[in-house]
N, C-alpha and C positions, 0 to 999 in steps of 0.2 A: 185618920183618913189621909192627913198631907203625906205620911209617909209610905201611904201604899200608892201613892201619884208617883212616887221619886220611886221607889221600887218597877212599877210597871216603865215608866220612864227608861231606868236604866235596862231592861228587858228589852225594852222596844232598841236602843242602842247598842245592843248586845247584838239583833237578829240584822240591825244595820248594819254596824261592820262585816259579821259573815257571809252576809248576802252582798257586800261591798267587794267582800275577798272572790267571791262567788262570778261575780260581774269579769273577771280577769281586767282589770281596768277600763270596763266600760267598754268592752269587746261585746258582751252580751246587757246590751241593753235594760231587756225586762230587768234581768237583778239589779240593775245600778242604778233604775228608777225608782223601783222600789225600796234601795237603800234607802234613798235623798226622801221617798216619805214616809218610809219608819223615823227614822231622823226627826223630821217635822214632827211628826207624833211624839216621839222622846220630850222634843223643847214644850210643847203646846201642854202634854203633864207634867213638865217640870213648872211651866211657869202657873198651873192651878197647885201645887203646893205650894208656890211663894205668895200667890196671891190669898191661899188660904191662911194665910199665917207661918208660915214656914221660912226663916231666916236664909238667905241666899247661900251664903257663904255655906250651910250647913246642908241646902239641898243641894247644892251642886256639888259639893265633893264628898257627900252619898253618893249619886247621880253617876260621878265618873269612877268613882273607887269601885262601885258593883260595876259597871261596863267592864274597867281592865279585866277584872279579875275574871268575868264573865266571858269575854271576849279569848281572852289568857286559855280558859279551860275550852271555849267552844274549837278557838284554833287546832288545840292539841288535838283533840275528840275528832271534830269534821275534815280536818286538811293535816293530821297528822306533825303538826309545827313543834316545834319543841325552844325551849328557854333554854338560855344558857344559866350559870348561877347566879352572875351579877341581875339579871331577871327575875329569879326566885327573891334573891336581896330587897329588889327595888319590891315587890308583890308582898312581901311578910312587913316592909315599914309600910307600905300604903294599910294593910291593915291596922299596924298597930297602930299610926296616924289615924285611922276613925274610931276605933278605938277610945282614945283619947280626947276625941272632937265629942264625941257622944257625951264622954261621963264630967267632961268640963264644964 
């Protein structure tokens, strides 16, 4: 159960940021509001997986690892953004980095 809190968690982080990128910096209000309480929502299930038992260190970089990567692909998909390679680099060690967090 903790880990479908740190799942929805980084989902709800994920629809932040693009409704953040969506906001053009806070030019259009309604999305930048609604950022800041996806956001809120993000931390409020992050912190019932920890409070369920869920080790900090292990939900929160669940937590951020699905955002980037989430965030990574919604950019490309909704606003057409694209990575350079050293991007792709940093995105295949963040995986293998949980990867490794997991089976530790």
């Amino acid at each position: 159960m903790y880990l479908f809190y740190v799942i929805l968690a980084a989902i709800l982080d994920i629809i932040a940021n693009l409704t953040l990128n969506k906001s053009d910096g806070f030019r259009n209000l309604k999305w930048g509001f609604l950022s800041i309480f996806l956001v809120w929502g993000a931390f409020y299930l992050l912190a019932l997986s920890v409070e369920g038992g869920m080790k900090l260190a292990i939900a929160y970089t669940l937590w951020g690892s699905i955002g980037i990567l989430g965030t990574t692909i919604g950019g490309w998909y909704f606003f057409k953004q694209k990575l350079k390679p050293i991007g792709w680099v940093g995105i295949i060690i963040i995986v293998l980095a949980v990867i490794t967090l997991k089976t530790a």
